[in-house]
C-alpha positions in Angstrom: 9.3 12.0 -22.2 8.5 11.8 -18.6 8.7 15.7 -18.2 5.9 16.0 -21.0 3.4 13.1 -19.5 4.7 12.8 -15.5 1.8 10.7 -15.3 3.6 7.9 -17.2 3.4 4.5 -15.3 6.6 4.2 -15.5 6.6 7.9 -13.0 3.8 7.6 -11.1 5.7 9.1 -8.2 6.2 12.9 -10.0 2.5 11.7 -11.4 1.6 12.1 -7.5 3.5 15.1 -6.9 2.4 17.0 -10.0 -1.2 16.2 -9.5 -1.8 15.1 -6.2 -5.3 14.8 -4.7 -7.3 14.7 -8.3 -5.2 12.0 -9.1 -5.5 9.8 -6.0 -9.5 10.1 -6.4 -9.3 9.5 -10.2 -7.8 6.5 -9.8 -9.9 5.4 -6.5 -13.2 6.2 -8.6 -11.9 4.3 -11.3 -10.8 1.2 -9.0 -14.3 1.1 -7.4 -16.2 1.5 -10.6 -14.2 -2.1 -12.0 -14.8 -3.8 -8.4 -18.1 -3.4 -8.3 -18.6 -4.3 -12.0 -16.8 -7.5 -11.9 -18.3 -7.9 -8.5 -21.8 -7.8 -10.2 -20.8 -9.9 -13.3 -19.6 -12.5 -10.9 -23.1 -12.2 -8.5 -25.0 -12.6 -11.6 -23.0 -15.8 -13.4 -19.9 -15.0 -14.9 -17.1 -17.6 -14.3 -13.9 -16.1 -13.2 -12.3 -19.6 -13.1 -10.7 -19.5 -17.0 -9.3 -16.0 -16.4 -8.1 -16.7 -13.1 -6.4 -19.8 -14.9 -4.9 -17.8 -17.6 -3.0 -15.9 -15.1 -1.9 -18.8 -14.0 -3.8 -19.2 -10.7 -5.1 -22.8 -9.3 -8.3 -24.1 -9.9 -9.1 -23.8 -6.0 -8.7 -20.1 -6.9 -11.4 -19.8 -8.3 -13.9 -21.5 -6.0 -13.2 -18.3 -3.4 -15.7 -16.1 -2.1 -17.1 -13.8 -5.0 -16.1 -10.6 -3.1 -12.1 -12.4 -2.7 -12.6 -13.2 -6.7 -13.6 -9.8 -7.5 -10.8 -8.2 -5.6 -8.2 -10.8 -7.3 -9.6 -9.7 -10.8 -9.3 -5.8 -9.9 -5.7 -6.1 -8.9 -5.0 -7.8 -12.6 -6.3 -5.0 -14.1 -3.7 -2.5 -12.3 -1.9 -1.9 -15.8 -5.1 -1.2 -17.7 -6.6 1.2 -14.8 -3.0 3.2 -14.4 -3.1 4.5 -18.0 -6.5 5.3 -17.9 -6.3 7.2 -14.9 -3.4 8.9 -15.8 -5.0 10.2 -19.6 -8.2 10.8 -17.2 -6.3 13.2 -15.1 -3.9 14.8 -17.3 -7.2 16.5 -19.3 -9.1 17.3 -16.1 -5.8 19.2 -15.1 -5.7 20.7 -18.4 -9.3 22.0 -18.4 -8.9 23.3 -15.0 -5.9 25.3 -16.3 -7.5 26.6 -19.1 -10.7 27.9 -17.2 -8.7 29.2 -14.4 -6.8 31.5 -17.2 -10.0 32.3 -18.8 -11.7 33.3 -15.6 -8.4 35.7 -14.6 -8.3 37.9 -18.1 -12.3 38.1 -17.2 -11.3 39.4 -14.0 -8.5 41.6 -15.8 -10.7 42.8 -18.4 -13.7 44.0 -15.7 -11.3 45.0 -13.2 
């Protein structure tokens, strides 16, 4: 449930509170890394006009800018990125736990 995973998309406010600043640059590292990808798949060729059609944009959509067409196709992929960010963050936050108990029995061992 939510109280196992509070980084559910479905909680992404407790996600926030739980994990706060890791999360927030999890998900921003992840956001930029898909802009500029599609950014660069769009400077070198790719045609964003059939995908922006299957979402059911206009055809004049797709004659925009390639930096406006790279910013449309990021905000689609909001309900791929959120999951990945979440599973991202909830096993950074685990190994951060687990070192930070393995580093205090060191210290409780040589202390």
């Amino acid at each position: 449930g939510a109280s196992e995973n509070p980084c559910a998309t479905s909680n992404l406010h407790a996600c926030l509170e739980r994990y706060g600043m890791l999360a927030i640059i999890v998900y921003g590292c992840i956001r930029l890394s898909v802009f500029c990808a599609i950014y660069a798949a769009l400077v070198f060729g790719a045609d964003a006009g059939p995908v922006l059609r299957y979402f059911g944009f206009s055809e004049a959509a797709s004659k925009g800018t390639t930096f406006v067409l790279a910013i449309a196709l990021t905000k689609l992929l909001v309900p791929i990125k959120l999951p990945i960010a979440a599973y991202i963050v909830v096993h950074i936050s685990r190994e951060r736990e687990r070192r930070r108990r393995r580093d205090d029995l060191r210290r409780l061992r040589c202390g």
